[in-house]
Backbone as XML, in Angstrom:
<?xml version="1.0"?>
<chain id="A" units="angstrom">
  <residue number="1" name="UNK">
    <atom name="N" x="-7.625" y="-15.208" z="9.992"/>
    <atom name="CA" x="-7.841" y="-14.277" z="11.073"/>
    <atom name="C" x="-9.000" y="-13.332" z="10.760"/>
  </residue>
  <residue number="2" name="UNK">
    <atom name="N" x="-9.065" y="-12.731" z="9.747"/>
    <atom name="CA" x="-10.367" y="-11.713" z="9.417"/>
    <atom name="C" x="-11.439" y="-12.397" z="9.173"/>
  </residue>
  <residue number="3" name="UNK">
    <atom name="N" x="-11.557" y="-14.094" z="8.229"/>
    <atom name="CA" x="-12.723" y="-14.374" z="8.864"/>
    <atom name="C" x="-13.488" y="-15.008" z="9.868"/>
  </residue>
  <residue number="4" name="UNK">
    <atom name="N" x="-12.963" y="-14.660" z="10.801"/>
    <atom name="CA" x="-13.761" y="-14.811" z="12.281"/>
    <atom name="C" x="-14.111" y="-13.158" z="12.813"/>
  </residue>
  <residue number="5" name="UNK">
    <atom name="N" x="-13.548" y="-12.394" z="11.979"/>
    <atom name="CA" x="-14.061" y="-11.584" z="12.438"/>
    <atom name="C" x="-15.160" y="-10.500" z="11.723"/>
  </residue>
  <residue number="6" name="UNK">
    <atom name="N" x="-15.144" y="-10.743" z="10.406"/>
    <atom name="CA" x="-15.876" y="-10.467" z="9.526"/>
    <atom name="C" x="-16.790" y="-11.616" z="8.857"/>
  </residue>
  <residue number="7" name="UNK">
    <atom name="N" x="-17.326" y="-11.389" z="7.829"/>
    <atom name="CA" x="-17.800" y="-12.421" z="6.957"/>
    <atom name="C" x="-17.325" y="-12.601" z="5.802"/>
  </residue>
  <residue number="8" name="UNK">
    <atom name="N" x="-17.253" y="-13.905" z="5.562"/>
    <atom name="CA" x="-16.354" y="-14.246" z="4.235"/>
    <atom name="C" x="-16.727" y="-13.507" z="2.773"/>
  </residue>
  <residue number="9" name="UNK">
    <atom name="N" x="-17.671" y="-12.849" z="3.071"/>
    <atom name="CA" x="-18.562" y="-12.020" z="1.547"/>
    <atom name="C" x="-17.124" y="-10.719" z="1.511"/>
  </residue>
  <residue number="10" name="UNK">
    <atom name="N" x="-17.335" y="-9.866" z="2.770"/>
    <atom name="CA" x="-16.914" y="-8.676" z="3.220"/>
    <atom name="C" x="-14.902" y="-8.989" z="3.232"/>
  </residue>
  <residue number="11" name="UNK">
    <atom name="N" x="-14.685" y="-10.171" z="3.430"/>
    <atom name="CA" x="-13.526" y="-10.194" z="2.936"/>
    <atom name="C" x="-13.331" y="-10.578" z="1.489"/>
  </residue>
  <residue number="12" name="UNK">
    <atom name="N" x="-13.693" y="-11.015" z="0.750"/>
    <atom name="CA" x="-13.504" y="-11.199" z="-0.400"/>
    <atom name="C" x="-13.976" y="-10.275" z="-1.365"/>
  </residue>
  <residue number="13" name="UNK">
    <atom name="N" x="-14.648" y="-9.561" z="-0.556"/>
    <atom name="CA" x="-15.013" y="-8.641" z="-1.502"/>
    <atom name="C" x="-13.404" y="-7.428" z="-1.195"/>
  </residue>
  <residue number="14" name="UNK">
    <atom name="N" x="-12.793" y="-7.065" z="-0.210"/>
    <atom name="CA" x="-11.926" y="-6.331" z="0.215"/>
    <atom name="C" x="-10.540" y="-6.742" z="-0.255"/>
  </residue>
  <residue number="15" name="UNK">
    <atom name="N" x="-10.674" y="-8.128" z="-0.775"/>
    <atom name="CA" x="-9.612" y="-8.755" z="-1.936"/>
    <atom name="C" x="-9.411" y="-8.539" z="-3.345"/>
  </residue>
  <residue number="16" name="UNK">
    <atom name="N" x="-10.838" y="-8.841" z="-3.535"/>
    <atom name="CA" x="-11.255" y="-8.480" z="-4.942"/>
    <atom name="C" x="-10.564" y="-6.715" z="-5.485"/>
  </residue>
  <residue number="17" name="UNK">
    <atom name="N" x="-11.012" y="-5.856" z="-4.281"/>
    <atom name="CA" x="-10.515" y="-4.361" z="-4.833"/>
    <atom name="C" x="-9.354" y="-4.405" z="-4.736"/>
  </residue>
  <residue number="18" name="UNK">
    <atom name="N" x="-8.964" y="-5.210" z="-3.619"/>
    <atom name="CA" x="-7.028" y="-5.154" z="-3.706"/>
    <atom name="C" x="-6.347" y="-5.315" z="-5.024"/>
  </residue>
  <residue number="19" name="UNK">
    <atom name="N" x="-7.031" y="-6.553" z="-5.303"/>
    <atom name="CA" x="-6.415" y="-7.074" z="-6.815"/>
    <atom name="C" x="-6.885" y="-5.869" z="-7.568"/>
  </residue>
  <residue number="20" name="UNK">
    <atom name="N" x="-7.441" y="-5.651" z="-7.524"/>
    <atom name="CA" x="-8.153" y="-4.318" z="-8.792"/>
    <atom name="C" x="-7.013" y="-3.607" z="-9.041"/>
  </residue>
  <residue number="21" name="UNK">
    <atom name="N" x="-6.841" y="-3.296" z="-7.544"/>
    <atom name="CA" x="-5.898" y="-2.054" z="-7.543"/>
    <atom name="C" x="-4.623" y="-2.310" z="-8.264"/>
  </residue>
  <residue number="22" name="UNK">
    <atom name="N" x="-4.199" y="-3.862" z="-7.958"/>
    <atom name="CA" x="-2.976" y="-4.093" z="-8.156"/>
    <atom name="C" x="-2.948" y="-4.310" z="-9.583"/>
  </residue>
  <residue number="23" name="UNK">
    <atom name="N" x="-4.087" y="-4.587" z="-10.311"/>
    <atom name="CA" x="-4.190" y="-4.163" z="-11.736"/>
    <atom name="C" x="-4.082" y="-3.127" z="-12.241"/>
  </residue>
  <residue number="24" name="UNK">
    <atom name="N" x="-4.342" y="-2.269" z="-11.998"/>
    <atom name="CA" x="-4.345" y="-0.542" z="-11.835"/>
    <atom name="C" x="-3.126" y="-0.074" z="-11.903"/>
  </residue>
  <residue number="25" name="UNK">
    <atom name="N" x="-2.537" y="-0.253" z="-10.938"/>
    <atom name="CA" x="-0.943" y="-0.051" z="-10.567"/>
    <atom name="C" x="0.194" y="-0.907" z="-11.308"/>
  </residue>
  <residue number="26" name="UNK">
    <atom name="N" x="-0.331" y="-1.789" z="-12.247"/>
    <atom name="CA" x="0.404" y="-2.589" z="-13.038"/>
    <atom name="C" x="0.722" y="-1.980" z="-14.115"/>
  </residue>
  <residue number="27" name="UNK">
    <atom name="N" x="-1.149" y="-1.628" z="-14.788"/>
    <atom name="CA" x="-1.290" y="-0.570" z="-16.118"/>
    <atom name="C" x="-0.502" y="0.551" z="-16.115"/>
  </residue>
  <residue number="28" name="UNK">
    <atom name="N" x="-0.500" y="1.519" z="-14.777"/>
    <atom name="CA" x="0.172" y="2.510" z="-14.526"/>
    <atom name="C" x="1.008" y="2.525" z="-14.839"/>
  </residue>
  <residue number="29" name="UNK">
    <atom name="N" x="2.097" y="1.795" z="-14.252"/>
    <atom name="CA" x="3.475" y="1.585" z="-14.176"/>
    <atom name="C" x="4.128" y="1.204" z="-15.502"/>
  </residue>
  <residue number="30" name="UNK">
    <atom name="N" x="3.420" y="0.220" z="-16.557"/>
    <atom name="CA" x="3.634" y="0.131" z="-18.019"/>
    <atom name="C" x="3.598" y="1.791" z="-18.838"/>
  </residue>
  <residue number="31" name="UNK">
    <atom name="N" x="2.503" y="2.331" z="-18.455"/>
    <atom name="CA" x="2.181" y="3.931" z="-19.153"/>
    <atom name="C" x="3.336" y="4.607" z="-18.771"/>
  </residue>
  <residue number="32" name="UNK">
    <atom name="N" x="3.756" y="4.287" z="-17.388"/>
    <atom name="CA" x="4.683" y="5.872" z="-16.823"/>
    <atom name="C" x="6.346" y="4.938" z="-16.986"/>
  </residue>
  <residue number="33" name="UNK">
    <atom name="N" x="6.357" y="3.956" z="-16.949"/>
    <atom name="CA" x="7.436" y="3.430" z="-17.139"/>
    <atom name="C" x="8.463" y="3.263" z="-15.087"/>
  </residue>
  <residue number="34" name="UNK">
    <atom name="N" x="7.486" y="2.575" z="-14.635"/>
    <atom name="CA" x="8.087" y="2.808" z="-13.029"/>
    <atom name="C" x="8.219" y="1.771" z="-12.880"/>
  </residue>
  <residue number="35" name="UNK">
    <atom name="N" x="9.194" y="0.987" z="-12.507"/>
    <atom name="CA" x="9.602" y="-0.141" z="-12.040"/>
    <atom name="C" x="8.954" y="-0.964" z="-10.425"/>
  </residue>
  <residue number="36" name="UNK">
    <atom name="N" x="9.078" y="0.151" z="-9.447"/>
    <atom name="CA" x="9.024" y="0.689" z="-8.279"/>
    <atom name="C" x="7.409" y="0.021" z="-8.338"/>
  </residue>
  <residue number="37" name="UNK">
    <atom name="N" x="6.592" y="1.084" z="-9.025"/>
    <atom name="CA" x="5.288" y="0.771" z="-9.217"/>
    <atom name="C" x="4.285" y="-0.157" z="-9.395"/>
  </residue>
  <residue number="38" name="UNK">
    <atom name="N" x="5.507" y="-0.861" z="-10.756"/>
    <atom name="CA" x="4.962" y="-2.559" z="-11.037"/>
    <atom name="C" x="5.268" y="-3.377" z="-9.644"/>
  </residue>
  <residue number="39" name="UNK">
    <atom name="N" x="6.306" y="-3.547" z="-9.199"/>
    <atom name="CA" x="6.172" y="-4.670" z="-7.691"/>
    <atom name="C" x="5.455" y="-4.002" z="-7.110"/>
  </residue>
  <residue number="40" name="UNK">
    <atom name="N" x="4.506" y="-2.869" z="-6.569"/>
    <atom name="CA" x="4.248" y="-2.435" z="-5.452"/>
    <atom name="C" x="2.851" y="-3.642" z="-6.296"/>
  </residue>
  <residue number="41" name="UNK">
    <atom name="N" x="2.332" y="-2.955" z="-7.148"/>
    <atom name="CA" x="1.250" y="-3.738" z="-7.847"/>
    <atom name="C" x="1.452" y="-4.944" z="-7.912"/>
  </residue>
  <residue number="42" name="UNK">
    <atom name="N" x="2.450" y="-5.766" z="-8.451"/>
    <atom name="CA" x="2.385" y="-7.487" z="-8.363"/>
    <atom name="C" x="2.327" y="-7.693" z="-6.894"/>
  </residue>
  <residue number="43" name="UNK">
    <atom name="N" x="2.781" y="-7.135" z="-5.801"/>
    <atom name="CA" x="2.238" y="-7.801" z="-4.469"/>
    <atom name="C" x="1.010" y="-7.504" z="-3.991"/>
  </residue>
  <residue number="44" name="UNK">
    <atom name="N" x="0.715" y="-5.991" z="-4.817"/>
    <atom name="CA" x="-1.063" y="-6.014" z="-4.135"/>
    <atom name="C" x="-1.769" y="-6.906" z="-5.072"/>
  </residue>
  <residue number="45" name="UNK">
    <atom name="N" x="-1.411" y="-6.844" z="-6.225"/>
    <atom name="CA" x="-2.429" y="-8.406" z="-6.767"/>
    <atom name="C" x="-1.841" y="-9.778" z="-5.938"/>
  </residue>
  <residue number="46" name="UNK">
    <atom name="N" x="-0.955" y="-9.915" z="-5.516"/>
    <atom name="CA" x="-0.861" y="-11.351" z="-4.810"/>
    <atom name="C" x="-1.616" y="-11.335" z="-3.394"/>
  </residue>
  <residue number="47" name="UNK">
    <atom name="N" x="-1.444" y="-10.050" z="-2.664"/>
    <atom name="CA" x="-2.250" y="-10.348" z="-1.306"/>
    <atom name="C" x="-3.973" y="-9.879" z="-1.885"/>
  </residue>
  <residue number="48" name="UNK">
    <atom name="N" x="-4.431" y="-9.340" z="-2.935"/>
    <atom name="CA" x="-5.357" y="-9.492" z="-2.758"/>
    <atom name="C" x="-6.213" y="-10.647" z="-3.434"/>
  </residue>
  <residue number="49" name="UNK">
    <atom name="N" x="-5.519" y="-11.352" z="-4.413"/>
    <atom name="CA" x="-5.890" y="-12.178" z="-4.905"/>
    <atom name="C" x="-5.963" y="-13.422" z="-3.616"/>
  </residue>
  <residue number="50" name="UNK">
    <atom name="N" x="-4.618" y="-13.368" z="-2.465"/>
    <atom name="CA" x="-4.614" y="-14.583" z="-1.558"/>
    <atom name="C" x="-5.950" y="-14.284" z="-0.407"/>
  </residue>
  <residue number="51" name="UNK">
    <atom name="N" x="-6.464" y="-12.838" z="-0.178"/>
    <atom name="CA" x="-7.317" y="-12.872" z="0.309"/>
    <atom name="C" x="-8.997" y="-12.924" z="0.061"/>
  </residue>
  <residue number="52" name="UNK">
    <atom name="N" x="-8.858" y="-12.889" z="-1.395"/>
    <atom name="CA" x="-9.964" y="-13.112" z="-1.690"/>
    <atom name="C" x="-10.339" y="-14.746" z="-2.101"/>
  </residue>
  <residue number="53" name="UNK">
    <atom name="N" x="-9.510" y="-15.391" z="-2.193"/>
    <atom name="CA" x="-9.536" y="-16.894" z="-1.782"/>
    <atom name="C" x="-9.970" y="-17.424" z="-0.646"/>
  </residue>
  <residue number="54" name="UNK">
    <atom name="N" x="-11.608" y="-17.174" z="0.127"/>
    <atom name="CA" x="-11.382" y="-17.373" z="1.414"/>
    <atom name="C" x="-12.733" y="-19.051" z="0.826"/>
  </residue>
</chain>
């Protein structure tokens, strides 16, 4: 659906930070000890990793 409406650069690039993030929020969650935190992060690395697969 987004790429017809964007370009496949501009979505994958908007994947790529997802996953970042969800790396981010992984590290976090190991440091602070949040459970909560780590899944929020393993699903933003899965949708951004599935959207940057275009």
């Amino acid at each position: 659906w987004l790429e017809t409406r964007l370009s496949k650069r501009t979505v994958a690039a908007w994947g790529g930070w997802g996953a970042l993030l969800g790396f981010v929020l992984i590290v976090f969650s190991g440091i602070t000890f949040n459970q909560s935190v780590f899944y929020a992060g393993v699903v933003l690395l899965g949708v951004g990793t599935g959207i940057s697969t275009v």
